[in-house]
DRENTORTOR-384527 format. One record per residue (C-alpha): residue in one letter; x, y, z; residue number from 1. Coordinates in steps of 0.1 Angstrom, whole numbers, plus 2048, in hexadecimal, padded with zeros to 3 digits. Layout:
<pts>
+------+-----+-----+-----+-----+
! type !  px !  py !  pz ! seq !
+------+-----+-----+-----+-----+
!    a !   X !   Y !   Z ! NUM !
...
+------+-----+-----+-----+-----+
</pts>
This chain:
<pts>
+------+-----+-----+-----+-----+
! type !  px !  py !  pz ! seq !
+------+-----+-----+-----+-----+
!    x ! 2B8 ! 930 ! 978 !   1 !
!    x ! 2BE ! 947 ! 958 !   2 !
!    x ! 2B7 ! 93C ! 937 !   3 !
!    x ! 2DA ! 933 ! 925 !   4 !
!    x ! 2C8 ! 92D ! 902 !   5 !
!    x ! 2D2 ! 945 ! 8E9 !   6 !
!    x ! 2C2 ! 954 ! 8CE !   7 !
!    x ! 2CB ! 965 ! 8AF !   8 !
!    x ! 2B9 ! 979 ! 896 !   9 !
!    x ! 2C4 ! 984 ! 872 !  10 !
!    x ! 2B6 ! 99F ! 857 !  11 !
!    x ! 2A5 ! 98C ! 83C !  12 !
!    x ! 2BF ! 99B ! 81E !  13 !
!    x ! 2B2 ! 993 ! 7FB !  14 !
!    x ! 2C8 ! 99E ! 7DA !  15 !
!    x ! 2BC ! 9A7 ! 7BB !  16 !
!    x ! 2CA ! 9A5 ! 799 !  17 !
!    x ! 2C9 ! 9A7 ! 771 !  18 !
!    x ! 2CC ! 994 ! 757 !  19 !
!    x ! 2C5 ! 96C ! 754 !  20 !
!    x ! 2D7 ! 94E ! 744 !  21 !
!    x ! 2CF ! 941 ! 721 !  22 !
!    x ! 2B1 ! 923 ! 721 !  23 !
!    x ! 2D1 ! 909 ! 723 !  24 !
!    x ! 2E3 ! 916 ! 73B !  25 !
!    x ! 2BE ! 91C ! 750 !  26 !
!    x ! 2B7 ! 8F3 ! 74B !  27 !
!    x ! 2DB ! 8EF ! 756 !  28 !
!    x ! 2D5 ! 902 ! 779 !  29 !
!    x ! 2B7 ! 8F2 ! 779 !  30 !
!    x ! 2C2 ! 8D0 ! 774 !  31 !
!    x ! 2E0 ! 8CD ! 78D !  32 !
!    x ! 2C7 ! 8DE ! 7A6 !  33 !
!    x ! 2B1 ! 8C2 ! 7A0 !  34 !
!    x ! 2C9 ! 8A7 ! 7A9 !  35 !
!    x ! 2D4 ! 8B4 ! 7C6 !  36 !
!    x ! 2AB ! 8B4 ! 7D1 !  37 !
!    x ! 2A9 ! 895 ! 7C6 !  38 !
!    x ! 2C8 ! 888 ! 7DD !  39 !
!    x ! 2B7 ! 89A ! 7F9 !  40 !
!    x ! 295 ! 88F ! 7F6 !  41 !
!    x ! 2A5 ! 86E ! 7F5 !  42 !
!    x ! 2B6 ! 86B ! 811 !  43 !
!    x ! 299 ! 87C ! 824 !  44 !
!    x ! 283 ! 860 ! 81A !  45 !
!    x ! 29C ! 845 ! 820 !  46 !
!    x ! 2A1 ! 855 ! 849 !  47 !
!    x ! 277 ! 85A ! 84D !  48 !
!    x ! 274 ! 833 ! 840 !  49 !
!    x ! 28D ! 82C ! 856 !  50 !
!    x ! 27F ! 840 ! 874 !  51 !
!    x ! 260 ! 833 ! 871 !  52 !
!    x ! 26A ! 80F ! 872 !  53 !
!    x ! 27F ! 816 ! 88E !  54 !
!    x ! 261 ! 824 ! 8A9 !  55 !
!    x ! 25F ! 83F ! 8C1 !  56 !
!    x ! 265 ! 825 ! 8DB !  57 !
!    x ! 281 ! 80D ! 8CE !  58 !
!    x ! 2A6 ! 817 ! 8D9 !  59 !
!    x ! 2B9 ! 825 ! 8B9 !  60 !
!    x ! 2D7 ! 813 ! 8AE !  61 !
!    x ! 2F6 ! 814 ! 8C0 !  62 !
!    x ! 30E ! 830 ! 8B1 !  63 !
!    x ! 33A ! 832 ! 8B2 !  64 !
!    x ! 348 ! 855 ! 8AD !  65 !
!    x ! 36E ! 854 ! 8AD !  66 !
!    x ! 370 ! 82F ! 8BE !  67 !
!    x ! 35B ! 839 ! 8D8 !  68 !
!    x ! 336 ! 823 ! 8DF !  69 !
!    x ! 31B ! 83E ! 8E0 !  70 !
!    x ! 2FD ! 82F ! 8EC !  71 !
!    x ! 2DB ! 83F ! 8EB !  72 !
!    x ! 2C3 ! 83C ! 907 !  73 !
!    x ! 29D ! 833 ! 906 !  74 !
!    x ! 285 ! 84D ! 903 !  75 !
!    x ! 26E ! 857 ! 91A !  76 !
!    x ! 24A ! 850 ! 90F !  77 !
!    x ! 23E ! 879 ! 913 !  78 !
!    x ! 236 ! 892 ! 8F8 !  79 !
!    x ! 25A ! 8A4 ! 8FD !  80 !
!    x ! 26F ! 87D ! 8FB !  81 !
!    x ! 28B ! 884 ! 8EB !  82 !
!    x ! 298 ! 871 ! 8CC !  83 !
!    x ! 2C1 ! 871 ! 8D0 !  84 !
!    x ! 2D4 ! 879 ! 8AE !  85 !
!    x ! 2DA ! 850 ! 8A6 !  86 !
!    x ! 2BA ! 84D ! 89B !  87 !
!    x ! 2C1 ! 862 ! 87C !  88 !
!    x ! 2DF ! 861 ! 861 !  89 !
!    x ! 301 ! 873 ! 86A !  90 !
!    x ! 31D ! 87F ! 858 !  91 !
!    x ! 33D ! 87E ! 861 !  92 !
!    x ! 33B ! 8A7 ! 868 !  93 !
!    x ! 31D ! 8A3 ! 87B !  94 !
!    x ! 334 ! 889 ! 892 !  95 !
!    x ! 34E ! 8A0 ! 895 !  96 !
!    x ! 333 ! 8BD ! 8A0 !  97 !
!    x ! 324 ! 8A3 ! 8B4 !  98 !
!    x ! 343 ! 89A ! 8C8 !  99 !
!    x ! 344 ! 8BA ! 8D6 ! 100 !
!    x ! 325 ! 8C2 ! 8E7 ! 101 !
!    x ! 331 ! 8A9 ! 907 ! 102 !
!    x ! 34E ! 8A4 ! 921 ! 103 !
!    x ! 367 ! 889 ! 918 ! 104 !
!    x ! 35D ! 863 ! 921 ! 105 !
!    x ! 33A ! 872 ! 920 ! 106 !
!    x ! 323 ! 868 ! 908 ! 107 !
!    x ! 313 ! 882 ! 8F2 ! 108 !
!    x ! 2F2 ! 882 ! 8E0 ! 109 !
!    x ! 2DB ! 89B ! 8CF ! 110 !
!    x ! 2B6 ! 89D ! 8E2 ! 111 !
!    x ! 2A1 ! 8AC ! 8C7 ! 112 !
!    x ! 27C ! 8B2 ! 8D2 ! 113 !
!    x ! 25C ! 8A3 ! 8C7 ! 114 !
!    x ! 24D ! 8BC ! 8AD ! 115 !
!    x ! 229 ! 8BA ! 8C4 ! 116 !
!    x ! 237 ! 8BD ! 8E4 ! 117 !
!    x ! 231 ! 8DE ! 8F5 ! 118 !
!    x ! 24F ! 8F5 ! 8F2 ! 119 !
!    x ! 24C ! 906 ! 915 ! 120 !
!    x ! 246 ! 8E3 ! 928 ! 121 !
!    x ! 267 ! 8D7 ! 917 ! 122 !
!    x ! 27B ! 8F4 ! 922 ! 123 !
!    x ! 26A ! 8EC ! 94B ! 124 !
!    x ! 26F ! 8C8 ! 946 ! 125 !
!    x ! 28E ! 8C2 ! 936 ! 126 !
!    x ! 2A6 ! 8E2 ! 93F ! 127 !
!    x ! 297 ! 8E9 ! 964 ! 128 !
!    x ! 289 ! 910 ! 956 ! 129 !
!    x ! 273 ! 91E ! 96E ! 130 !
!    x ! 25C ! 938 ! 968 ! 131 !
!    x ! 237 ! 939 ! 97A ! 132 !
!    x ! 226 ! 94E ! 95D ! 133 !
!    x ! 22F ! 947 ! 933 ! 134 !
!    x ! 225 ! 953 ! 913 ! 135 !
!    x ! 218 ! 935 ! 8FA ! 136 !
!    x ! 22E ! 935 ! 8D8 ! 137 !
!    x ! 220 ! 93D ! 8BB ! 138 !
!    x ! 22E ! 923 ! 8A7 ! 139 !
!    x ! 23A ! 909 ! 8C3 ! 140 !
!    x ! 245 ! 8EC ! 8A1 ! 141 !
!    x ! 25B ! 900 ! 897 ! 142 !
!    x ! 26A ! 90C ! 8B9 ! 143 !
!    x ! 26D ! 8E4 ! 8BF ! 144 !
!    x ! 27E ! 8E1 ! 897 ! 145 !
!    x ! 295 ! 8F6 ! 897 ! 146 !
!    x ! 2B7 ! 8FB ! 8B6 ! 147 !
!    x ! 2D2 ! 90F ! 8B2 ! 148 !
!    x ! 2E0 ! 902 ! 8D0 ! 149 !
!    x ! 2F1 ! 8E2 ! 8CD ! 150 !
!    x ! 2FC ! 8E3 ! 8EF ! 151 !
!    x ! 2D7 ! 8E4 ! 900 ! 152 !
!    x ! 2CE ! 8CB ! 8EA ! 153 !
!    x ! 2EC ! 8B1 ! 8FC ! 154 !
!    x ! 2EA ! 8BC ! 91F ! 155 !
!    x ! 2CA ! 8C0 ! 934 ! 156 !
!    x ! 2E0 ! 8D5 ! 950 ! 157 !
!    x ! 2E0 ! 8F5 ! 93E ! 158 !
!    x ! 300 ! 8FD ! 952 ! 159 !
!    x ! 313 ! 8DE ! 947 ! 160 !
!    x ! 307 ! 8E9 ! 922 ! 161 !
!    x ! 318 ! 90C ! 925 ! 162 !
!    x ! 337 ! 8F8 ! 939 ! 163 !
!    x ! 33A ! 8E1 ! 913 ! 164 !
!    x ! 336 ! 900 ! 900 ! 165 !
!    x ! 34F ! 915 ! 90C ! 166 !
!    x ! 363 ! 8F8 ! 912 ! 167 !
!    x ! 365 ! 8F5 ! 8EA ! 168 !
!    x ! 372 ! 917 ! 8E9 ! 169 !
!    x ! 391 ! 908 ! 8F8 ! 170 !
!    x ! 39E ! 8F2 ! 8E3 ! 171 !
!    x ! 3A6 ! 8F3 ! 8BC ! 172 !
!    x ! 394 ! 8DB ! 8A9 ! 173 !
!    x ! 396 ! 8E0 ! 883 ! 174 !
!    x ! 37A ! 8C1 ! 87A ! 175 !
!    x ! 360 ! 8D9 ! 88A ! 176 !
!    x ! 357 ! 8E8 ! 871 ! 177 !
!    x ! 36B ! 8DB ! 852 ! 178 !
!    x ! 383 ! 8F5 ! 83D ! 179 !
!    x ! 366 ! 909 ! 826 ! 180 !
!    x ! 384 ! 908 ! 809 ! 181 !
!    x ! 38B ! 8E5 ! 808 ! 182 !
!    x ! 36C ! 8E4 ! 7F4 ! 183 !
!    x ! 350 ! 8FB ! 7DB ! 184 !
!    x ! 339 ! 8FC ! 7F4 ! 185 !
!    x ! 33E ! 911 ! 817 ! 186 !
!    x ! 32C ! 8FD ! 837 ! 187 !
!    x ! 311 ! 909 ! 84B ! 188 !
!    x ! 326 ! 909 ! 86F ! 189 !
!    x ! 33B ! 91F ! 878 ! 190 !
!    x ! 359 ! 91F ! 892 ! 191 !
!    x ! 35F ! 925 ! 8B3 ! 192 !
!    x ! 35D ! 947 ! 8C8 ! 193 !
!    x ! 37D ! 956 ! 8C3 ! 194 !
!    x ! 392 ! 93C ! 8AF ! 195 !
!    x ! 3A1 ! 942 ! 88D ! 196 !
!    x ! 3A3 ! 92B ! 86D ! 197 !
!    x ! 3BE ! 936 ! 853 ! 198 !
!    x ! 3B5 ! 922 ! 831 ! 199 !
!    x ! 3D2 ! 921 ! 819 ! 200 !
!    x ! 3D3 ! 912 ! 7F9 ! 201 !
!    x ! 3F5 ! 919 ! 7E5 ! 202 !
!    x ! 3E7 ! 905 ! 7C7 ! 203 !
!    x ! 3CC ! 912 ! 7B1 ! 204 !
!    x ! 3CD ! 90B ! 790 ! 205 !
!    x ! 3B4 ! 914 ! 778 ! 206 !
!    x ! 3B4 ! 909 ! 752 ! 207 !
!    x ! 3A9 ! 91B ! 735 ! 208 !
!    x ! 381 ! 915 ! 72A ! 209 !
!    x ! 379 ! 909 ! 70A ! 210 !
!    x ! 368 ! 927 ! 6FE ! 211 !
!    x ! 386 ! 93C ! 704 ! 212 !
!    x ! 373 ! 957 ! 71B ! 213 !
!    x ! 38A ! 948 ! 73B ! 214 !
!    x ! 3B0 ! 949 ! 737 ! 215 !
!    x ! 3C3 ! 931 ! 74C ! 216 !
!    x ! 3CB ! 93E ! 76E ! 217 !
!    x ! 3E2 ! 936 ! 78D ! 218 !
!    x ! 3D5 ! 948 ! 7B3 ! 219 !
!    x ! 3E4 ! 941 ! 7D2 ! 220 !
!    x ! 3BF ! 941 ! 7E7 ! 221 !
!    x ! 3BD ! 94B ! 80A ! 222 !
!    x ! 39D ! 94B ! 823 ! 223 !
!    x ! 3A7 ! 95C ! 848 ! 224 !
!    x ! 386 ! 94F ! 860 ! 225 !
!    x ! 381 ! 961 ! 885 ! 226 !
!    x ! 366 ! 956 ! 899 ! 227 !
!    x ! 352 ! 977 ! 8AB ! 228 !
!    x ! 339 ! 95B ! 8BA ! 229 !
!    x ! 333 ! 937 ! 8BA ! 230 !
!    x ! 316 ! 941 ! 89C ! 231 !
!    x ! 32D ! 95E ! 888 ! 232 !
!    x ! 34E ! 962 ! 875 ! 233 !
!    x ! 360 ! 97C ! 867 ! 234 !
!    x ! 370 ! 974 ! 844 ! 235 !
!    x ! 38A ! 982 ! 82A ! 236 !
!    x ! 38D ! 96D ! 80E ! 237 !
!    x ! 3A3 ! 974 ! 7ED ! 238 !
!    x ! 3B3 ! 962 ! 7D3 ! 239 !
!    x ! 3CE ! 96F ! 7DE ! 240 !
!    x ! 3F1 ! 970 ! 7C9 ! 241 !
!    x ! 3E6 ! 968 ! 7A0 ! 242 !
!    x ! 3EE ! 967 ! 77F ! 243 !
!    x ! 3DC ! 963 ! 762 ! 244 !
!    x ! 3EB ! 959 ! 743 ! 245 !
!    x ! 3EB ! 974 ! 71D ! 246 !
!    x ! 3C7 ! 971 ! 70C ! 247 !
!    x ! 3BF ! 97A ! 6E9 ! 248 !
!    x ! 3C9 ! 9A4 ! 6ED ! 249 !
!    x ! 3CF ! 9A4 ! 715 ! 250 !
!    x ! 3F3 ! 998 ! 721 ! 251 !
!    x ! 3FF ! 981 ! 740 ! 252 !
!    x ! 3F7 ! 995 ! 75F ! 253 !
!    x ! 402 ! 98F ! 781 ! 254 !
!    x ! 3F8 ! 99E ! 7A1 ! 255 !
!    x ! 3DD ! 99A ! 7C3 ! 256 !
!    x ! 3B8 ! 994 ! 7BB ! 257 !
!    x ! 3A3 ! 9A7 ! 7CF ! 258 !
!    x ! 396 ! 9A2 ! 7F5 ! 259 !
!    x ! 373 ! 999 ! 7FB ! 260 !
!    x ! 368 ! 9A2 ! 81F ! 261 !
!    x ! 34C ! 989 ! 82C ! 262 !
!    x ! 335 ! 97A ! 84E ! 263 !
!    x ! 326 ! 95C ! 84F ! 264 !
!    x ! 30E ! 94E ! 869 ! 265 !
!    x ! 2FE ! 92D ! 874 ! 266 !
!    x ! 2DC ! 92F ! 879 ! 267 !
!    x ! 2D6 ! 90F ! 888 ! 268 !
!    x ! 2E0 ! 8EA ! 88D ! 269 !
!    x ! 2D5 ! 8CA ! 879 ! 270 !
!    x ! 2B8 ! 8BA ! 88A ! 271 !
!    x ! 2BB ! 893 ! 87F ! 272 !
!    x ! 29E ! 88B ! 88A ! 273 !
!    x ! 285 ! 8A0 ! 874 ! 274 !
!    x ! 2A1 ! 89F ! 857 ! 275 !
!    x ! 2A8 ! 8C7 ! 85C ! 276 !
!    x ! 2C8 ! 8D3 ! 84F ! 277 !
!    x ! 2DF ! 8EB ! 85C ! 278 !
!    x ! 2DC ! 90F ! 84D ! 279 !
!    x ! 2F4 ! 92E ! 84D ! 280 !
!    x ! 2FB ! 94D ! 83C ! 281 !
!    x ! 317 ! 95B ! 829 ! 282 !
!    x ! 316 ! 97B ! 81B ! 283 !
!    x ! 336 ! 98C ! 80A ! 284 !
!    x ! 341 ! 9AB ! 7F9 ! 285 !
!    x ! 35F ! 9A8 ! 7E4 ! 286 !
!    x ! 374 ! 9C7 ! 7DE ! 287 !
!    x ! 389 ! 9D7 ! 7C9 ! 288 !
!    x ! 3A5 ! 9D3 ! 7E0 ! 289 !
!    x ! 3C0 ! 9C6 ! 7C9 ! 290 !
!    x ! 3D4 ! 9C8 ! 7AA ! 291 !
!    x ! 3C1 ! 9DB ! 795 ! 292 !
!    x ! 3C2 ! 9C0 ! 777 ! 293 !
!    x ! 3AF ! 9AD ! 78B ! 294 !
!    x ! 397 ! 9C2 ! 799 ! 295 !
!    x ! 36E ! 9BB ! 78E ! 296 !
!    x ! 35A ! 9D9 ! 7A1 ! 297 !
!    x ! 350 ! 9D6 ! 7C7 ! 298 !
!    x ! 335 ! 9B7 ! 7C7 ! 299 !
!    x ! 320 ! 9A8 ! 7DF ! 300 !
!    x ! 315 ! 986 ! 7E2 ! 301 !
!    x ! 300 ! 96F ! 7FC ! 302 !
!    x ! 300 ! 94D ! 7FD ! 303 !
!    x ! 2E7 ! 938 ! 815 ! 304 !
!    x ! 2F8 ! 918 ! 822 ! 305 !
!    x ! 2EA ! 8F4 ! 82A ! 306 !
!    x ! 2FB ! 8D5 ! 837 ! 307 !
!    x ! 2E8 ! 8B5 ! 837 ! 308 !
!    x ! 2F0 ! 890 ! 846 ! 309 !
!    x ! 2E4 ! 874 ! 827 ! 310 !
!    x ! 2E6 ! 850 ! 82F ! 311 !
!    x ! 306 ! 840 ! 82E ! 312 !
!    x ! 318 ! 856 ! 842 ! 313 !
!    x ! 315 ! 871 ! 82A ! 314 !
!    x ! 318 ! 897 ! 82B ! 315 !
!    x ! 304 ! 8AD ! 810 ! 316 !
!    x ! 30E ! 8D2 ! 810 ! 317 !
!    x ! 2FE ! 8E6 ! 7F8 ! 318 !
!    x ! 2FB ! 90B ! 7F7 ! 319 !
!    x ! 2E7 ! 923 ! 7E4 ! 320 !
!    x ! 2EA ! 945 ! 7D9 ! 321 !
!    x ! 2EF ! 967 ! 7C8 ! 322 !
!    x ! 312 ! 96D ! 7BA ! 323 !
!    x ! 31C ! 992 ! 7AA ! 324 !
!    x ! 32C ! 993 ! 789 ! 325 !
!    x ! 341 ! 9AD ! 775 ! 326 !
!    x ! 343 ! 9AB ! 74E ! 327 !
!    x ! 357 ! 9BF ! 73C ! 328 !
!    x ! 347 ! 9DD ! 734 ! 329 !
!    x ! 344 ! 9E2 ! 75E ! 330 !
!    x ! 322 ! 9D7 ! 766 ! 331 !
!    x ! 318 ! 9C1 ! 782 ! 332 !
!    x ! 2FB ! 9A8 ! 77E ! 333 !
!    x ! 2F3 ! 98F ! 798 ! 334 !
!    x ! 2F0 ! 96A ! 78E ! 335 !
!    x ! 2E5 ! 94F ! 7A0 ! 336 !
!    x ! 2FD ! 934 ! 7AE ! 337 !
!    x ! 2FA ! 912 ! 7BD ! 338 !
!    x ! 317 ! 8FD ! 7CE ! 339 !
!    x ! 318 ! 8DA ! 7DA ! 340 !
!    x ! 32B ! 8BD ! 7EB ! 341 !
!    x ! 324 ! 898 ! 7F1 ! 342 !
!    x ! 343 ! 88E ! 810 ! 343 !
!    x ! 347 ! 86C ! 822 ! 344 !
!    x ! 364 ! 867 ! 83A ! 345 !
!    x ! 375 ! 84A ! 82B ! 346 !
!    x ! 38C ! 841 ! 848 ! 347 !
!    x ! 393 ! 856 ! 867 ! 348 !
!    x ! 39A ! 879 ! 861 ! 349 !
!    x ! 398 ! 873 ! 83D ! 350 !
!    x ! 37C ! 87E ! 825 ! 351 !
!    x ! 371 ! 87B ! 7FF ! 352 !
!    x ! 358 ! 895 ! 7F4 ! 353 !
!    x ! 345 ! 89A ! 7CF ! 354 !
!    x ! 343 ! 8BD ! 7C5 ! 355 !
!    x ! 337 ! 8DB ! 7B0 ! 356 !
!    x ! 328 ! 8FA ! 7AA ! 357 !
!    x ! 316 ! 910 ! 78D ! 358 !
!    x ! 320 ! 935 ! 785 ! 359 !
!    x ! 33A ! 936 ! 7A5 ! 360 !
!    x ! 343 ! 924 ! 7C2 ! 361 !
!    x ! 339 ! 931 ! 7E3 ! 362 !
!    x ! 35B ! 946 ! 7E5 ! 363 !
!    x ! 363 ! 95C ! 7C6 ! 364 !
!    x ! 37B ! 946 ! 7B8 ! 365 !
!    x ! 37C ! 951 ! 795 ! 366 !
!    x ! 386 ! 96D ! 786 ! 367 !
!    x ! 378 ! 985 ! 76D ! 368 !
!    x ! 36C ! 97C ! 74E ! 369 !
!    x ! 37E ! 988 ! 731 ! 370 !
!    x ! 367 ! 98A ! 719 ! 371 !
!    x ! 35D ! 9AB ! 706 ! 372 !
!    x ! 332 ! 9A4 ! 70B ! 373 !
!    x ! 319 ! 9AE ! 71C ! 374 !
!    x ! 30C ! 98E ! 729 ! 375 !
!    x ! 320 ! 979 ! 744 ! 376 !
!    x ! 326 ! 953 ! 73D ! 377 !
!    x ! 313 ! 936 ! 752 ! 378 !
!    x ! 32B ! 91B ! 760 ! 379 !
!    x ! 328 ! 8F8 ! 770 ! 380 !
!    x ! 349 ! 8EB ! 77D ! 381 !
!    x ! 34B ! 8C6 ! 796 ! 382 !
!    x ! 365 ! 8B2 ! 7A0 ! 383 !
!    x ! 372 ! 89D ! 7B9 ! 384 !
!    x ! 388 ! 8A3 ! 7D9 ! 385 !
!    x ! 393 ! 899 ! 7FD ! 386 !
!    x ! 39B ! 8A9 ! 81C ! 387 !
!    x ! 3B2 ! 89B ! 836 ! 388 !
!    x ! 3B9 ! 8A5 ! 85F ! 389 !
!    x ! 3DB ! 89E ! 867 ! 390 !
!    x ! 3D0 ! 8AA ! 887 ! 391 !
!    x ! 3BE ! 8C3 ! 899 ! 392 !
!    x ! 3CD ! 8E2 ! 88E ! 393 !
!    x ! 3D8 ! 8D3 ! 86C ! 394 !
!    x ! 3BC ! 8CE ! 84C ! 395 !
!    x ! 3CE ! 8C2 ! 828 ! 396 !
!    x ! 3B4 ! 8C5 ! 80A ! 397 !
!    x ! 3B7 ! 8C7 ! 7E6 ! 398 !
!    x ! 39E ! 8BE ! 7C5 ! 399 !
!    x ! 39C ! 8BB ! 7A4 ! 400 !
!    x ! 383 ! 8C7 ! 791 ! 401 !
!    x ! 374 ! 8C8 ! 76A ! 402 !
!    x ! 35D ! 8E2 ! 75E ! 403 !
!    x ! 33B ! 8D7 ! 74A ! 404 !
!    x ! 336 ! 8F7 ! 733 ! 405 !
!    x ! 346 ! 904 ! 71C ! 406 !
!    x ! 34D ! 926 ! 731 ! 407 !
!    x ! 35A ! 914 ! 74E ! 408 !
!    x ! 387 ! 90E ! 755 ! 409 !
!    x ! 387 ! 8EF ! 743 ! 410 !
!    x ! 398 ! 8DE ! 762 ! 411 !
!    x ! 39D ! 8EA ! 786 ! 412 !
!    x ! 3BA ! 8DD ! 7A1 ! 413 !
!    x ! 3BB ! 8E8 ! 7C4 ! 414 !
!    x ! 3CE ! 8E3 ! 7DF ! 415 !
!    x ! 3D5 ! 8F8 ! 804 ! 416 !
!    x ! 3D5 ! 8EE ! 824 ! 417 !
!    x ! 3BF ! 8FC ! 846 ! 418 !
!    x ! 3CF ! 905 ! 867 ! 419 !
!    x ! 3B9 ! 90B ! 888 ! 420 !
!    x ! 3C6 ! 91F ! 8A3 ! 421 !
+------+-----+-----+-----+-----+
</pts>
């Protein structure tokens, strides 16, 4: 029987740049950085307590997804027993991800591993792999850690695993994975082999800052999303139609900010039971294919992305990252950027989220900086939002943000809208 498992391997890519923020603005990085820990660290300590109290052997707690009873079976008392996903917190994205690893009317779990269970008697036992002669891992905890195949980790038939996987491919569901604009953040997932989001958002207003470096700015966003593989999309992102309002010498200017040309890739999938988060990659380079009163140099940025279940039912997305920059005198330094978002689905197909980022958001949703120095201003912006399926195809969103510093738009309001197809 061949081996369905996939595996994917990715270039380590590291960017370097110059320059630093002042000692506030570092204790202001370092600050919101350490909050978001601290929320982590939390709700990592509040699942291990919980685990722990819980047993290997005791049946996890009953779990609805959509209306539908999900109930976990007992484990089997051997080194590989699995632990199904109920055992652990889940946010409402990880249910609608979950949903989709089984048939309908069946019911679906995650079967994540024991960290000490041999890797290659797993595979034999569980998934039926024969093979008389095999080489001993080198690091067989972190084989058992870490799956980037949600679908093995349902189905024990490795051909009824394939049969859900490319049965996802069939049908348009826009909750898997969330719209990446609806919020600062982008998620770690990506969509489906072949499908295509188009995330729109007509309204983007952008107030001036108090320090007068940021004029006040309307931008018709746009973010086109094709999935080459289940694991990798293809990305163009702008800010599409904008106009920014006359500024001490420079006068109103309307045109098309540039395009920024981008992948992103999941890595792997939550594991609940060891508190692992998702991870993916982004990495972008924004032209200067636009009107040229908004063009800021060719710049790359990378962005590494996490998504995280807390306890009660919430969804931490944080990403971290290296964001290029363009000051006035046409020089390119490379600051470092943080985005996050606390989301709970309040009712069905409706969801509240928390959010913010420092220096940029995970798209280049600001432009230029208009002042005449060398040095390019440090920015903390949050806010609060929502995001709402009307249906499968359909995703309405919108937000309202405030920025912190002085350098930031002093107030940020959003609004598009997400079709799947």
């Amino acid at each position: 029987m061949a081996d369905p498992a996939y595996e994917k391997t990715m270039d380590t890519m590291l960017v370097r740049g110059r320059g630093g923020p002042a000692n506030r603005d570092r204790r202001s990085a370092r600050f919101w950085i350490a909050c978001c820990s601290v929320l982590s660290l939390t709700g990592c300590a509040a699942l291990n307590d919980r685990a722990r109290s819980v047993g290997a052997a005791t049946l996890a707690e009953p779990l609805t997804i959509r209306g539908q009873n999900v109930t976990d079976e007992p484990p089997t008392p051997t080194a590989a027993s699995p632990v199904p996903a109920g055992s652990g917190a889940m946010s409402s994205i990880l249910r609608n991800r979950f949903l989709e690893t089984a048939n309908s009317g069946e019911e679906p779990k995650f079967d994540y591993p024991d960290v000490n269970a041999d890797p290659i008697d797993y595979y034999r036992d569980r998934y039926g792999v024969s093979r008389p002669a095999a080489d001993r891992f080198l690091f067989p905890r972190l084989v058992n850690l870490i799956f980037e195949d949600r679908w093995l980790l349902n189905d024990a038939d490795p051909r009824k695993a394939v049969d859900n996987q490319l049965r996802r491919r069939l049908k348009v569901d826009i909750r898997d994975p969330d719209p990446d604009t609806a919020n600062f953040p982008n998620g770690a997932y990506t969509i489906p082999k072949g499908r295509v989001y188009i995330e729109n958002s007509p309204l983007g207003l952008y107030n001036t800052s108090r320090n007068g470096t940021q004029p006040r700015i309307y931008q018709w966003e746009f973010l086109f999303r094709y999935g080459i593989t289940d694991n990798l999309e293809f990305r163009i992102f702008s800010n599409g139609l904008s106009h920014q309002s006359a500024q001490k010498h420079t006068p109103a200017v309307t045109g098309f900010s540039p395009l920024a040309f981008d992948f992103k890739a999941n890595f792997w999938e939550e594991n609940t039971r060891y508190f692992i988060p998702a991870m993916g990659i982004e990495v972008y380079l924004q032209t200067e294919l636009g009107s040229s009163a908004f063009n800021s140099g060719t710049q790359p940025s990378i962005n590494i992305l996490f998504d995280q279940s807390l306890p009660f039912d919430l969804n931490f997305e944080y990403n971290l990252g290296i964001t290029g920059v363009q000051n006035d005198f046409g020089q390119i330094a490379y600051q470092f950027s943080f985005q996050w978002s606390l989301q709970r689905e309040i009712i069905k197909d409706f969801d509240l989220f928390f959010h913010g980022f420092y220096n940029a958001a995970a798209l280049p949703r600001l432009l230029q900086f208009q002042e005449t120095a060398s040095s390019i201003p440090q920015i903390t912006v949050m806010g609060v939002g929502g995001i709402w399926t009307v249906n499968d195809r359909l995703a309405v969103f919108g937000s309202y943000n405030f920025g912190v510093t002085s350098a930031a738009p002093q107030t940020i309001a959003l609004m598009g809208f997400a079709i799947g197809l």
